[in-house]
N, C-alpha and C positions, 0 to 999 in steps of 0.2 A: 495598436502598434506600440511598440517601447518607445518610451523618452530617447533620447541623446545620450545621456550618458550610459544604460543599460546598453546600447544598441551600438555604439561606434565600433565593439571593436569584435564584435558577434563576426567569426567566420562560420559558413555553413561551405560541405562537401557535398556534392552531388556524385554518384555512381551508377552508371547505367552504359550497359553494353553499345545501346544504341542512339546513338548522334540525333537523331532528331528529339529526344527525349528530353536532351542535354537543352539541347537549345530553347525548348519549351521550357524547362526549368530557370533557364539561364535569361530568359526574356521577364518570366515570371514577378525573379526577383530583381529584374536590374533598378525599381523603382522602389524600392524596400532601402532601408539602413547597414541591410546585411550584403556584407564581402563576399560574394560566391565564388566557389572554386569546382571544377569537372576533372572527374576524370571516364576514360573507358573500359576501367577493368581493375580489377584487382592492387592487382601491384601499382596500375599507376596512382593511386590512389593512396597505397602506403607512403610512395614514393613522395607524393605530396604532405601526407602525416610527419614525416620526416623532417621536413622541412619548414611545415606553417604550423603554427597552433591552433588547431582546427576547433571549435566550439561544438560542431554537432556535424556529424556524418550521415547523410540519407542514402540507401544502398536500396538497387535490385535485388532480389534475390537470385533469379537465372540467371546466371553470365558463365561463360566458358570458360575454364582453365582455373578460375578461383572463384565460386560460387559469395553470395552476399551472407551464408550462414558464417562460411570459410572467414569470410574478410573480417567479418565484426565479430569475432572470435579474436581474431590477432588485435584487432583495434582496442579491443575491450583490457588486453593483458598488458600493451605497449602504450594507449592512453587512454585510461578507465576515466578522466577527465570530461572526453569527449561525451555529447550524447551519441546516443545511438540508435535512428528509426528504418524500418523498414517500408521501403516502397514499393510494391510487387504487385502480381495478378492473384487474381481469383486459385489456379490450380495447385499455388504452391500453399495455400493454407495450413494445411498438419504441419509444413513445416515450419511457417513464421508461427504459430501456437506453440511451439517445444521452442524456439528460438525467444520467444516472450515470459517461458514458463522459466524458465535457464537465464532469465537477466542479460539475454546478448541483446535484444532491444529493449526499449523504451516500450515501441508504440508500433502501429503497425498503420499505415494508409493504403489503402487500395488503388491499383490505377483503374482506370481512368481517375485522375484525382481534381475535385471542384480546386479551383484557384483561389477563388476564396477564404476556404475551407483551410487547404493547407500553409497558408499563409497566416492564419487565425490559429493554426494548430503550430506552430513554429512560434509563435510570438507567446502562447499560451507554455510552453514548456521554459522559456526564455524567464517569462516571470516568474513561474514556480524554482526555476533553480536561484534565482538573485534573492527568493525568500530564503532558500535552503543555505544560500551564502552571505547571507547578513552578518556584519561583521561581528556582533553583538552576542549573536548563536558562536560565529565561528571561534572567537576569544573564550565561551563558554568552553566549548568542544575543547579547545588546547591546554585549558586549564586541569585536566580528566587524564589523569596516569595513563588510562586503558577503558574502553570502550568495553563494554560485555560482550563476550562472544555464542556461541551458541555451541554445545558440547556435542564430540564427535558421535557420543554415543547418541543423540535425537538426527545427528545429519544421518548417520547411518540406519534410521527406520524410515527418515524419511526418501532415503537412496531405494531401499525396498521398495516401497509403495509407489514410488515413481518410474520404477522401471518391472511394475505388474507382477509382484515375488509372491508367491503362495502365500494362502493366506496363513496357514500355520508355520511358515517360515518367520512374518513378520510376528503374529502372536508369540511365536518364541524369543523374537528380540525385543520385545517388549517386554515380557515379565522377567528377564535381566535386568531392568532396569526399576529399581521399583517404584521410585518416582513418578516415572511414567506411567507404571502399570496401578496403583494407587490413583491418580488424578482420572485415568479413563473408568475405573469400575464408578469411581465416585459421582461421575457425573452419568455414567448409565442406570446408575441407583437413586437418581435424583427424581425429584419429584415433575420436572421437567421431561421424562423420559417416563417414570412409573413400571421400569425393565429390571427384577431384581433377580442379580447374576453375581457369581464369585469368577465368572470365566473373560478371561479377555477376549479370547478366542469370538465366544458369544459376544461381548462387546462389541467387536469392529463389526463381526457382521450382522448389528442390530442399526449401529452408526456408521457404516459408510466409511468405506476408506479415505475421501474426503473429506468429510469431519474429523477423520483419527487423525488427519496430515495435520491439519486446523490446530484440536489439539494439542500437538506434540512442539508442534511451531510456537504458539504462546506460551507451552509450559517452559518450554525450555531456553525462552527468552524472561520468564520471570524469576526462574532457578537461577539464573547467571548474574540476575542483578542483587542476589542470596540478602534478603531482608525478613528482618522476625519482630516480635517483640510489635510495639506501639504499632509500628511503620508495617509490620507483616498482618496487621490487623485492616491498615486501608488496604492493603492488598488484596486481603481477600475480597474485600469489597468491591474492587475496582473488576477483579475477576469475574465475581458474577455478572457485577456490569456488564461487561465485555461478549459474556457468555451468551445473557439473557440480548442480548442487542445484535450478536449476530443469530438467534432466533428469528428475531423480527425482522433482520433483513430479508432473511431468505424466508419467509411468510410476506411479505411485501413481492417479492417478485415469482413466488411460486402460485399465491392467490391471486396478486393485484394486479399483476403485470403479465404473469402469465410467461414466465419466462425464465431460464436457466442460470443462477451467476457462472460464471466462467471459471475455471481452474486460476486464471490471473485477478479474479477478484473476491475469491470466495473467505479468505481472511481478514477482508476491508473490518466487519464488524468486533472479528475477534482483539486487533490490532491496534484500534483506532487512536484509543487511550494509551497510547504507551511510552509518549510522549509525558503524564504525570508520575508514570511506575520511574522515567529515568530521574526527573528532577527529584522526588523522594530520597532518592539511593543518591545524588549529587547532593543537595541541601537539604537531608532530613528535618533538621529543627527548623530551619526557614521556610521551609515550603510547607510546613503544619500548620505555620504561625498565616501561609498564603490560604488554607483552609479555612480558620479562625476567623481572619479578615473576612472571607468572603463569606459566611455564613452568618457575622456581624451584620454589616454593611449591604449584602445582599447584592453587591456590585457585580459586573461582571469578572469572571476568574480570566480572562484573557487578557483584564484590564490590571488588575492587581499583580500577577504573574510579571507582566510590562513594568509594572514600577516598582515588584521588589528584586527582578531577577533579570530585567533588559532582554529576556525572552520569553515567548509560552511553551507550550507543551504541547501547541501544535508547530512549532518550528521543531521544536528538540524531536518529538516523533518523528516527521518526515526524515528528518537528520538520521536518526538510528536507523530506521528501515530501507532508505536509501543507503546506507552504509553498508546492511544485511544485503546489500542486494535484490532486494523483495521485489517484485513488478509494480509497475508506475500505481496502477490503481489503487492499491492496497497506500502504496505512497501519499498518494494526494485524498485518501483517507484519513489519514492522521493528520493531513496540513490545511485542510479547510472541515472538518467536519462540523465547525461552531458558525464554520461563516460559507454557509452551500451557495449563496449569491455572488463571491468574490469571483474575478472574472478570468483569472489562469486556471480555471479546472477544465480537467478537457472528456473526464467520466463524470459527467454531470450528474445521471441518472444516478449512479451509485453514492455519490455523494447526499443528495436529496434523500435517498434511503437510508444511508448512514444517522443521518439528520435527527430525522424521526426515530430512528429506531433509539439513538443515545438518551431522545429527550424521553421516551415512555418506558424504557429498560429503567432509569434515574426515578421514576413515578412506581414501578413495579417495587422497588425498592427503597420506597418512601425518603426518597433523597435524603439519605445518608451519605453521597458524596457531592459534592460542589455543583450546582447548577450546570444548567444547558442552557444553550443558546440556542431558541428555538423563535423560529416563524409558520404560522398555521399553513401561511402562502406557499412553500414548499410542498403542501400536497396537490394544490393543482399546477404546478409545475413539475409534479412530478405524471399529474392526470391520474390520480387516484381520490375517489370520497374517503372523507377521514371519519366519517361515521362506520361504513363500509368498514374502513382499516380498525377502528377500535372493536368492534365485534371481531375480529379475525384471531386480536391477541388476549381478547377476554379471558382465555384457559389459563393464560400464563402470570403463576401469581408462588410466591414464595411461599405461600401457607398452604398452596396444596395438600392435599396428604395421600 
């Protein structure tokens, strides 16, 4: 549960067609810190918006006359402040999935919903946002002419891919861009891959149009933050990081788990770090010198970050890709991946993944960038053997040939 002062002034919005629902919810929370408020439909619920400053809105999705995709589409444009979860059944799936892919939610609960559970999972977002609003980040934030944005020309391949465009449609918008079409040959020519091709076209469909989204998403988040020279040297560094880490994610849950990442989390590994690409591009010469220190000293980088800069780089991440709009996972990716035991994570699983994958990505790469924070304990919390998981990424080694 939050403290007191996190929690006094926490309004949550209930939305659901049906009255007895309300009531269950309304029973739920009346012993919680948090203000509830009900509505039965749409509109009264705006109508409420209107009126209270509502901290987090939980919404049906079935309701008549203005559906819960409807509602938290308007909430989202009139108060992007608010969170925004979905609470539904089972048949509406494909649509809270495109509603979760699109940043109209947060998160998604199923009904019948454990009480505990949702109450756990409320106080759990509660935290992650009061990290994401430290005042320390947020004074960083304000001091920042402009945030880096992401160029229309990557939103528009990735507008293709997401709404299923031929594939030589998108191949054609891709090599207008050359950028783009440069960073995907390179890494399908890589030794990671062993595919050698001058065709994009052959590219995607060797990689998955999910890996191309992947891709395109971080190249054109590290093009915006436009760094060369010294500073474009750890970049590339950080890239392969990133690269090589979401490898190992998805070997971690395609081997070990046995199981699918999701369209809402399948850029957790790509991402994670992106949090260090911003401070670089914010205090290039000071965050070298946070390098230096740590590679001296041997300290942790979370800890030196905190005393030269009043934040790390897993706050400024969260920050940025919450910003982007990105889904929560991918989020709380960048904002606990050094600390997978902290207790506002609510994708736990992927974060454990993250975990490991950063600290043996960092090993493949003969740490050449700033330590990990790693505990061994996270593989059986995640219920994987870690002898098991080192023979799975044995192949993956930079001096391949």
């Amino acid at each position: 549960m939050l403290n007191d002062n996190d929690s006094t002034s926490k309004k949550i919005l209930f939305v659901d067609d049906e009255v007895q629902i309300l009531k269950s919810l309304n029973r739920l929370f009346m012993d919680t810190e948090y203000e509830v408020f009900t509505a039965g439909s749409g509109k009264e619920a705006l109508d409420i918006l209107a009126t209270e400053k509502i901290d987090m809105i939980i919404t049906d999705m079935r309701m008549p006359e203005m559906d819960g995709s409807q509602l938290l589409h308007q909430v989202k444009e009139l108060y992007p402040n608010s969170l925004r979860i979905i609470l539904s059944g089972y048949a509406e799936k494909n649509t809270v999935l495109q509603a979760l892919q699109k940043n109209i939610a947060k998160l998604y609960i199923l009904k019948p919903w454990e009480n505990d559970k949702l109450i756990e999972l409320v106080d759990q977002l509660f935290e992650t946002e009061n990290i994401l609003r430290d005042s320390n980040l947020l004074g960083l934030i304000n001091k920042v002419d402009e945030l880096p944005t992401i160029k229309s020309s990557y939103r528009q391949i990735m507008e293709l891919i997401d709404q299923d465009a031929d594939l030589a449609k998108i191949a054609s918008a891709i090599e207008k861009d050359h950028s783009i079409a440069t960073k995907i040959l390179h890494i399908i020519n890589s030794a990671f891959y062993e595919v050698k091709t001058g065709s994009v076209k052959h590219a995607i469909t060797y990689l998955g149009l999910s890996t191309i989204r992947n891709i395109l998403l971080t190249t054109s988040i590290v093009d915006s933050l436009n760094m060369n020279g010294l500073y474009g040297t750890r970049l590339e560094l950080l890239w392969n990081h990133s690269f090589i880490c979401s490898k190992i994610v998805n070997i971690i849950y395609e081997k070990l788990l046995l199981k699918k990442l999701s369209e809402n989390e399948i850029s957790a590994g790509l991402l994670h770090n992106i949090g260090i690409v911003l401070l670089l591009k914010l205090f290039p010469e000071k965050y070298i010198e946070v390098f230096h220190k740590e590679e001296r000293e041997k300290t942790s980088l979370l800890q030196i970050e905190q005393e030269a800069l009043n934040v790390t780089h897993q706050q400024t991440g969260g920050y940025l890709l919450r910003w982007w709009e990105l889904p929560h996972p991918i989020v709380e990716a960048a904002l606990y991946h050094h600390t997978p035991f902290a207790t506002g994570i609510i994708h736990r699983e992927l974060i454990y993944a993250v975990n490991i994958a950063q600290h043996y990505a960092s090993i493949i790469l003969k740490n050449q960038l700033p330590s990990t924070t790693f505990d061994a304990a996270v593989f059986a919390a995640l219920g994987i053997d870690q002898n098991q998981f080192e023979k799975e990424i044995s192949h993956l080694s930079l001096n391949k040939k």
